[in-house]
C-alpha positions as CSV (number, residue, x, y, z in Angstrom):
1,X,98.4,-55.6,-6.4
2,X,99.4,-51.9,-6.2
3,X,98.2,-49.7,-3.5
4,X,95.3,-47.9,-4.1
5,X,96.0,-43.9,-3.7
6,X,92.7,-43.3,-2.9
7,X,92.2,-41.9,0.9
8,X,91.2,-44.1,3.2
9,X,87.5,-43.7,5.1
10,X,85.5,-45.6,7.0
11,X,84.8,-48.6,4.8
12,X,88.0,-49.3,4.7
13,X,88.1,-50.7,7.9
14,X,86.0,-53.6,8.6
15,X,85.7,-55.6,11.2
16,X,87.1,-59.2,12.3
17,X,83.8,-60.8,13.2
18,X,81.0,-58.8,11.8
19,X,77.4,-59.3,12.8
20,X,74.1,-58.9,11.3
21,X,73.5,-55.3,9.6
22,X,70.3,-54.8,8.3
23,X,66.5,-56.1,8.6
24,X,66.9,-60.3,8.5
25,X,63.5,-62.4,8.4
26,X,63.5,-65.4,10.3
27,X,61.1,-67.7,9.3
28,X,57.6,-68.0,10.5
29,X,57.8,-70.7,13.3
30,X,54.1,-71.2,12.8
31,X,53.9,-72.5,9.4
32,X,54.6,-76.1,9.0
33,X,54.9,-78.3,5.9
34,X,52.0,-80.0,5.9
35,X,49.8,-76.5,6.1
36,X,51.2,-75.1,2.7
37,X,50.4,-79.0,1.5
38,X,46.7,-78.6,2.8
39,X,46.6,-75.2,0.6
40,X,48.2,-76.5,-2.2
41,X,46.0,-79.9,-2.1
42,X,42.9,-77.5,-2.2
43,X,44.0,-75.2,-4.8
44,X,44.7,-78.1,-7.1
45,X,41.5,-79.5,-6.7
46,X,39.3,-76.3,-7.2
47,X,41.3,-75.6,-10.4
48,X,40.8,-79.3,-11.5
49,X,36.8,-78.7,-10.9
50,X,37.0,-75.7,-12.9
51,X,38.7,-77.1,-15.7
52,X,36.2,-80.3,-16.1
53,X,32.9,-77.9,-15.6
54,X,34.7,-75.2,-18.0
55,X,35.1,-78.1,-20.4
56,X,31.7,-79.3,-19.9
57,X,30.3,-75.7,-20.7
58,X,32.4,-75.7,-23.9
59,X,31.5,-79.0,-24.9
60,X,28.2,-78.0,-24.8
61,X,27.2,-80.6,-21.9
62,X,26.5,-78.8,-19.3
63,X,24.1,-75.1,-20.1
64,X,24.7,-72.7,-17.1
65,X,21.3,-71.0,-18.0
66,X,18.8,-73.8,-19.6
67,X,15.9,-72.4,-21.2
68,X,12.4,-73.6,-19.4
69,X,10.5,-75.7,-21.3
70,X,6.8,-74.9,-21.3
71,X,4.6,-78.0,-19.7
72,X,2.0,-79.4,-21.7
73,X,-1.7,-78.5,-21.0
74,X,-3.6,-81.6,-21.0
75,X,-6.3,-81.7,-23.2
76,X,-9.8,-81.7,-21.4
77,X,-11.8,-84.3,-21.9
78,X,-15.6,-83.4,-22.8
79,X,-18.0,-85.6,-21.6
80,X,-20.6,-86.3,-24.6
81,X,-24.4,-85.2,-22.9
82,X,-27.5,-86.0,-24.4
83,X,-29.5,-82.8,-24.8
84,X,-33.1,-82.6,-26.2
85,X,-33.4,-78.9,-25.6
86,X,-31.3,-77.9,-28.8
87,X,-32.9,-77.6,-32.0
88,X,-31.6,-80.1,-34.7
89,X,-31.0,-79.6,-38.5
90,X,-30.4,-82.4,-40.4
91,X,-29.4,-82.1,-44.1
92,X,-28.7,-85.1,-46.6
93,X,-25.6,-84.2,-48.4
94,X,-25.6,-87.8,-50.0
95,X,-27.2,-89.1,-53.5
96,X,-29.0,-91.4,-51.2
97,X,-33.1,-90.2,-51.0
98,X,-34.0,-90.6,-47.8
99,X,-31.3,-90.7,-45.3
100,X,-32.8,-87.0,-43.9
101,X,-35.6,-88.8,-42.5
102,X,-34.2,-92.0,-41.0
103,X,-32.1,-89.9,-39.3
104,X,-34.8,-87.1,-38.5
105,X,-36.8,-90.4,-37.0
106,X,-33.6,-92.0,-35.2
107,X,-33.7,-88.4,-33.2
108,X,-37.1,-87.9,-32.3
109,X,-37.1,-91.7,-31.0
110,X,-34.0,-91.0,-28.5
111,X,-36.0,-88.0,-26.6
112,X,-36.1,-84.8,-29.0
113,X,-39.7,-83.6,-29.6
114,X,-40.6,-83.5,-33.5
115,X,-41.2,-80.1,-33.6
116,X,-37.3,-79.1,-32.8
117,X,-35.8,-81.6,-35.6
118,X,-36.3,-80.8,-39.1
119,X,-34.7,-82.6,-42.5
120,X,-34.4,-81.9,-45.7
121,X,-31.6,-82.1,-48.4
122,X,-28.2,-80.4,-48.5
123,X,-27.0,-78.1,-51.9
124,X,-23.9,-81.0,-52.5
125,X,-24.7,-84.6,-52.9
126,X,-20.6,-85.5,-52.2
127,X,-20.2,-84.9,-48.6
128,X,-17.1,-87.4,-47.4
129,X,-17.9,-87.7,-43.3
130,X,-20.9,-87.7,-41.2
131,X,-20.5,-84.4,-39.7
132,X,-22.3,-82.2,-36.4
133,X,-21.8,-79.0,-36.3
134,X,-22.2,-76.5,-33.7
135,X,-21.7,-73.2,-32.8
136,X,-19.6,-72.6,-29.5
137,X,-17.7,-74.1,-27.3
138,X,-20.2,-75.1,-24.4
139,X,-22.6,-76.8,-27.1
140,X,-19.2,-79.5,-27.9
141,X,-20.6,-82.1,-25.2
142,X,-24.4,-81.8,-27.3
143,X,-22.7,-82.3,-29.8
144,X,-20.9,-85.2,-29.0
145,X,-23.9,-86.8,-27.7
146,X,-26.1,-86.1,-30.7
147,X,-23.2,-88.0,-32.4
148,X,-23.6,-91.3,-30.0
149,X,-27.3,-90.8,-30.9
150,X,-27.0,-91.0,-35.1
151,X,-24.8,-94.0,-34.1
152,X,-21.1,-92.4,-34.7
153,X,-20.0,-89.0,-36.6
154,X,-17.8,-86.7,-36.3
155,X,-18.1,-83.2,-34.7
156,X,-16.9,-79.7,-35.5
157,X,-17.2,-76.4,-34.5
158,X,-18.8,-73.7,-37.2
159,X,-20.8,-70.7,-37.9
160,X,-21.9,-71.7,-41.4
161,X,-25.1,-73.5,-40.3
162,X,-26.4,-70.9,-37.2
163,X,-29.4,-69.5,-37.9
164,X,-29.5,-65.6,-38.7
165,X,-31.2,-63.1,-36.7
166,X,-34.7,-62.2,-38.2
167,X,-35.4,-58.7,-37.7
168,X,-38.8,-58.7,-38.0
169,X,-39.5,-61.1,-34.9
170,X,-38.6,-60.1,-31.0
171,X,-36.4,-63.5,-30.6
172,X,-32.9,-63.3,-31.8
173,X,-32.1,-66.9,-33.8
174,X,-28.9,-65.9,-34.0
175,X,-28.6,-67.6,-30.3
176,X,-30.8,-70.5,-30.5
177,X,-29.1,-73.4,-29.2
178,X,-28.7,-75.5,-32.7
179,X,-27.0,-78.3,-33.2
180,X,-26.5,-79.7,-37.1
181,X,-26.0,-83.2,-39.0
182,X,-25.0,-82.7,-42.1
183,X,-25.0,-86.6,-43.7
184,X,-22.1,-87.7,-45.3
185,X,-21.2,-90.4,-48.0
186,X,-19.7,-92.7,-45.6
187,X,-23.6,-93.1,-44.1
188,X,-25.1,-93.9,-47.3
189,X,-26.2,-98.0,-47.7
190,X,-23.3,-98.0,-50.6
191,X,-20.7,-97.5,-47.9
192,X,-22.0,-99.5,-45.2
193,X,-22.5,-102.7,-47.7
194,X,-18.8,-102.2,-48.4
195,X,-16.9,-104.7,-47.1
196,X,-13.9,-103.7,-44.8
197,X,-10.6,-104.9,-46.4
């Protein structure tokens, strides 16, 4: 190999045995094995639990924000009450001549004075259900009661029977506490000599 021509410096010259030059590291005498197993035991774990509950979300499994769903209200129950002080229409709405004042008669004999319970004949002569009517809510349980009274019918709440106000008196009849049976085909002798299949 020929001689290099270059002038010799200090690098040229190293020596024999040459120590450490420069930052070295030793390593940490504190960490052990089994610690950086501990960490990596734990990190494999969490990222596991987040792949399975990030799988569930997808999947459509699990919902991270479910949507309440409303209770039911339960339904009260109105206790049927039998109460003489309303006034009582009863209209035949059947072919049947008649039924107006059995009716009339089967009200006045379970406490109702005669004077508050009046009959006479509906304008339609095809009326399907037996069928009390009142006006608001709080007259329901009358109602029910007058229905236990005609021996079964059913109830609904209208305006169509309530009395109108009558100017030319002081008492407004708009409010009078009225309760009415309008008589349906399925009271009528025809349907109850029907045998049930």
């Amino acid at each position: 190999m020929p001689n290099s021509t270059y002038p010799r410096d200090r690098f040229d010259d190293l020596p024999q045995a040459p120590g450490r030059v420069g930052a070295h590291r030793a390593e940490n005498p504190h960490m052990r094995g089994w610690v950086v197993f501990f960490w990596a035991l734990i990190a494999t774990v969490i990222l596991i639990a987040l792949g399975i509950f990030g799988t569930l979300v997808v999947s459509g499994k699990v919902t991270l924000f479910p949507t309440p769903t409303p209770s039911a209200t339960p339904t009260p129950v109105v206790t049927p009450v039998i109460d003489t002080s309303y006034t009582v229409l009863v209209l035949n709405a059947t072919p049947e001549t008649g039924l107006a004042t059995q009716f009339r008669d089967r009200i006045v004999n379970a406490g109702w004075s005669a004077d508050k319970v009046s009959a006479s004949g509906a304008g339609s002569t095809d009326f399907p259900t037996t069928t009390i009517y009142y006006a608001l809510p709080s007259d329901e349980a009358a109602a029910l009661g007058l229905a236990q009274v005609v021996g079964g019918a059913a109830i609904a709440q209208s305006n169509a029977y309530q009395a109108t106000d009558d100017p030319g008196t002081a008492a407004d009849e708009s409010q009078a506490r009225q309760l009415t049976v309008v008589i349906g085909i399925d009271s009528t002798a025809a349907a109850s000599s029907t045998p049930t299949p």
